[in-house]
N, C-alpha and C positions, 0 to 999 in steps of 0.2 A: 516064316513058313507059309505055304501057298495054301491056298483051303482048297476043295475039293469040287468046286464050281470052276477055278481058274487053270487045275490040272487037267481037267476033261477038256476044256475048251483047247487047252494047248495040244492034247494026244488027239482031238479031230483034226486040227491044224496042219499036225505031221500030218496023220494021214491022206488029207488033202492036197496035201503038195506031194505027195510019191502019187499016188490016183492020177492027177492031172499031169505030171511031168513026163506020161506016157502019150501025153496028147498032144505034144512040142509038133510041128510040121516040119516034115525035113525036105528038103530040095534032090530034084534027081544027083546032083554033086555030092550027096550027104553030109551037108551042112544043113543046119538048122533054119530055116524058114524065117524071117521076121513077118509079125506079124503082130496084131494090136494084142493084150491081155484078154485074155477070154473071161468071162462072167465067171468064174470060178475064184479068181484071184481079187476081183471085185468083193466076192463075197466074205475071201477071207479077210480081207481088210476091214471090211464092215466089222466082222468079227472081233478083231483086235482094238478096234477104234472102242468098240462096246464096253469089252470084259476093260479097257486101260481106263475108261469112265466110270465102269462099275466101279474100280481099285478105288479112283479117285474119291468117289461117292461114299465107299464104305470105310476110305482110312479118316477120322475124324479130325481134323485143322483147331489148331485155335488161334481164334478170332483176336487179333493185340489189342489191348484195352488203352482207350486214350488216354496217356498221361496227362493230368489235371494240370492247368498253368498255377503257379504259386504267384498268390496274390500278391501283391508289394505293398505294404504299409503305407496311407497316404501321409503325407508329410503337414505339419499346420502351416499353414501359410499367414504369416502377421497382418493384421485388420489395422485397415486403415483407416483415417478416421473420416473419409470419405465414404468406407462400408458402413460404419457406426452410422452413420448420416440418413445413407440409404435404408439402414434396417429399422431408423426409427427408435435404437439406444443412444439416451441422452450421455453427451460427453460429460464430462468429468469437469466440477468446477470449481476452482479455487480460491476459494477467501483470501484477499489482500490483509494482511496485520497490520496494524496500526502503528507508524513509529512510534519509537520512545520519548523524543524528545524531538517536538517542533512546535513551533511559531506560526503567530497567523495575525494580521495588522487587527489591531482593535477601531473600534468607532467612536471618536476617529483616531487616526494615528497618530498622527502629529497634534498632540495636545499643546504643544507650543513649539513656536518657529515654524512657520508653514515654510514649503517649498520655499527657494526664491527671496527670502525677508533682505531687507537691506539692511547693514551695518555698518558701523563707523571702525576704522582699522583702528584694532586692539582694543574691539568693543569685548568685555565681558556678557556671557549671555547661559541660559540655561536650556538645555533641548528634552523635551520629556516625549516618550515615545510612550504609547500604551499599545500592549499586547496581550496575546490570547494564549493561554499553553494548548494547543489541538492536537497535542504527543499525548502517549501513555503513562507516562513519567513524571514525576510529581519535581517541580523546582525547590530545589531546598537553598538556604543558604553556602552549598558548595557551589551553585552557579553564578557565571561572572558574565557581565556584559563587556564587552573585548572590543579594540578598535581593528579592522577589517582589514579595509583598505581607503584609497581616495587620500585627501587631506587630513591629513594629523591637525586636530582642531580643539583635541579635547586636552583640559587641563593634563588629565590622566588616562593611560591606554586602556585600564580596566576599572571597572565598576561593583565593586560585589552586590548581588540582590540580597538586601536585607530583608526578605520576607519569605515567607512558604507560599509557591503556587499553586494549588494543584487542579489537574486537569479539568479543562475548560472554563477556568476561571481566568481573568483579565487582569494585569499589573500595568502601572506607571512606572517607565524607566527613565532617571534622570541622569544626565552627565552635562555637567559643567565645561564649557567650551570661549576659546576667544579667539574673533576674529583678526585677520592675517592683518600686516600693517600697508599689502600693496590691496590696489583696485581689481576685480575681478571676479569671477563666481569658485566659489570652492565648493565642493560636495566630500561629505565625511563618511566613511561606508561602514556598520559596523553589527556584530553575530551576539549571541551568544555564548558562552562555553558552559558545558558540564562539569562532571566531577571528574571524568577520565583524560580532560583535555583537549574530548572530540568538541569542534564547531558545528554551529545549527544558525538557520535563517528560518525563514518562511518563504512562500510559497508551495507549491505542491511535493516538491523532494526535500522541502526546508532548505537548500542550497543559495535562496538570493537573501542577500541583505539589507537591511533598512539602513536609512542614510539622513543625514541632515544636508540640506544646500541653501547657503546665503550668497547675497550679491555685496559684496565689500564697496561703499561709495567713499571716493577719494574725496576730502572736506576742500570745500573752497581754499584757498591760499589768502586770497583776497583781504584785506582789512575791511571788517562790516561797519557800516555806516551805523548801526543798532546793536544794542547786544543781545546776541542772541538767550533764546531762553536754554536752562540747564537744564539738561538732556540727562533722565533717573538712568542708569543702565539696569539691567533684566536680574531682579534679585536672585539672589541663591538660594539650592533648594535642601531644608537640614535634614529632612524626612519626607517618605513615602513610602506607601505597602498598600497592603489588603488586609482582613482579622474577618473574621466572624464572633458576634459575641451573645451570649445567650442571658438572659436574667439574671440580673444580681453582679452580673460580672460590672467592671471599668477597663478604661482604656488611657494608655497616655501618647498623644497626640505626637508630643514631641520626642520619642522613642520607638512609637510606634510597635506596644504593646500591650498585651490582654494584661492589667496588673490590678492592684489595689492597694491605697493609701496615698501617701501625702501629694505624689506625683498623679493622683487620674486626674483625667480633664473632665469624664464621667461617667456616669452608672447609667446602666439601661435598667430598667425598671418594669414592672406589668401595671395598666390600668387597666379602668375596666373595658373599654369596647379597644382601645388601642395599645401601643408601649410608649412609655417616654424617655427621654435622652433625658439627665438631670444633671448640669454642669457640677464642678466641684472644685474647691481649693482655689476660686477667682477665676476660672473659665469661663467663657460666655461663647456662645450662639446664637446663628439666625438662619432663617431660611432664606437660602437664595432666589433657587427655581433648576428649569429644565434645563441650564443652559451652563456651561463649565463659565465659572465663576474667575475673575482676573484677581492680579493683589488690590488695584484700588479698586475695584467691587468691594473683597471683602472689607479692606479697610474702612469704607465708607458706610458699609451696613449697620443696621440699627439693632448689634448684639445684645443678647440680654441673658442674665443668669438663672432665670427665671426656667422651669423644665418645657421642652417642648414635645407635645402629641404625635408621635410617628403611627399613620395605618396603614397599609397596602398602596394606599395612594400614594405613599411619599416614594414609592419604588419608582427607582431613576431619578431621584430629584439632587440634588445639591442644598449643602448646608456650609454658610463661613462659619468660623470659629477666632477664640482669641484663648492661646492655650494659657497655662498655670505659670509658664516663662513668658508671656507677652508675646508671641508671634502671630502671628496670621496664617491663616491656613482654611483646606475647605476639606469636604466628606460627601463622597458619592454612599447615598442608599443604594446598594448595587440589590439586595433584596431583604424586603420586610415583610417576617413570614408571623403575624398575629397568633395565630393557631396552635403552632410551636413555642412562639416567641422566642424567635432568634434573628438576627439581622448579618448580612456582611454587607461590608462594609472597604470602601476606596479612601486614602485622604493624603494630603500633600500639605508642608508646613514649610511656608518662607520664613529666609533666616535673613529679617532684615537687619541692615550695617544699625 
């Protein structure tokens, strides 16, 4: 519907155009004159330009309302450890575990037969290796000392460790070996085994092996003008281990175990400022010293039955021995703990012919 402002303005409209349509100029032909628009027809257009502004003015628009952008979720993006780096969060760090079961050369390792020793072809000999357990895993009597690789030298390919090692403690391993009948260097390679059957060495992943190497010397042919002197060969070894033993207890040398009766070699005892070793059953001992003792060291030592004074000082030291069956043999003080009064203890018993 028109309102009442915009019908007036249209009823002047007409009438201003009948008013003025009398004011056309005609020509003496009676035709109509051209001629410019006259100020009338100006005005009515103002007029209409006006009232179609007012329309505009008064019909009310709405204004479109900006549709809001929808935000898009940001996505995580994975942190490098170059951001950790930069942001000054410490990485992540992992504790290595400690094998189960490895090996580590003891001091020294080659307790007999160094690198290199020379030998007479189809010399008999004994090779004793000391080692460390630096695994987690305690050596029990289900571990075997096993030939590897290199030359096949050893009487036998395996060995069983007859003692208990446990971790971080040091064994004497022996195997019985004879050398080749030709001239030449041979080297014997050889592991450990577990219970499972798996193999271990030493070194850092326990994968290298410890080895023996002799130089085989081919004996003259020659007929000697002198006789040469008799050449002992490298006695056999009937025992070896490790024990810890505490007061009151005994040991028997030649079996190389904690016992008591007819077979100990002897009783550890408490005195007063130290302990004592007290032979027994026809045992005898002596002190050696710092230095690993040979068979004729101990053979030649000045044993005696008599008890000997152990204190803190004898730790590290060497003692020969003459066990309850007559052999010879010696005993590392690995440690003499007064205070406790307990001692462990290393020892090795030749089995001479």
């Amino acid at each position: 519907m028109m309102n009442s402002r915009g019908l007036s303005a249209l009823l002047f409209l007409l009438t201003l155009i009948g008013v003025t349509g009398c004011y056309f100029p005609v020509s003496p032909s009676g035709q109509v004159a051209e001629t410019t628009v006259a100020p009338p027809y100006a005005t009515v257009s103002a007029i209409l330009t006006a009232t179609s502004a007012q329309r505009k003015t008064e019909v009310p628009t709405e204004t479109p309302q900006a549709t809001p952008l929808l935000s898009t979720p940001s996505q995580t993006q994975p942190v490098s450890t170059r951001d950790l780096a930069n942001s000054g969060t410490p990485e992540p760090t992992i504790t290595p575990t400690k094998m189960c079961d490895l090996a580590q050369a003891g001091v020294p390792i080659d307790v007999s037969i160094p690198d290199d020793s020379p030998m007479r072809p189809g010399e008999s000999f004994a090779k004793i290796w000391r080692l460390v357990n630096a695994g987690s895993c305690t050596w029990s009597h289900e571990y075997t000392l096993v030939w590897f690789s290199g030359d096949d030298l050893g009487v036998r390919r395996e060995e069983p460790i007859n003692t208990v090692v446990a971790p971080g403690q040091n064994v004497d391993l022996s195997v019985d070996m004879i050398a080749p009948e030709k001239a030449g260097v041979y080297q014997s390679n050889w592991k450990l085994r577990n219970h499972r059957g798996e193999l271990f060495g030493i070194g850092p992943g326990g994968g290298a092996p410890f080895w023996v190497r002799i130089k085989v010397v081919q004996q003259d042919t020659a007929t000697p003008t002198t006789v040469p002197p008799t050449l002992t060969s490298t006695p056999v070894i009937s025992s070896s281990g490790s024990a810890s033993l505490a007061v009151g207890q005994g040991f028997d040398l030649d079996a190389g175990q904690v016992i008591s009766g007819s077979d100990t070699d002897f009783i550890l005892e408490a005195g007063e400022s130290q302990l004592r070793m007290v032979p027994q059953n026809g045992s005898r001992i002596a002190n050696h010293g710092a230095t690993v003792p040979s068979l004729s060291d101990c053979q030649s030592s000045a044993l005696s039955a008599d008890p000997t004074g152990i204190g803190s000082e004898f730790q590290g030291r060497y003692l020969c021995f003459q066990t309850t069956k007559g052999l010879p043999g010696y005993l590392l003080l690995e440690l003499v703990d007064t205070a406790n009064a307990v001692i462990n203890i290393q020892h090795l018993v030749w089995s001479v012919p």
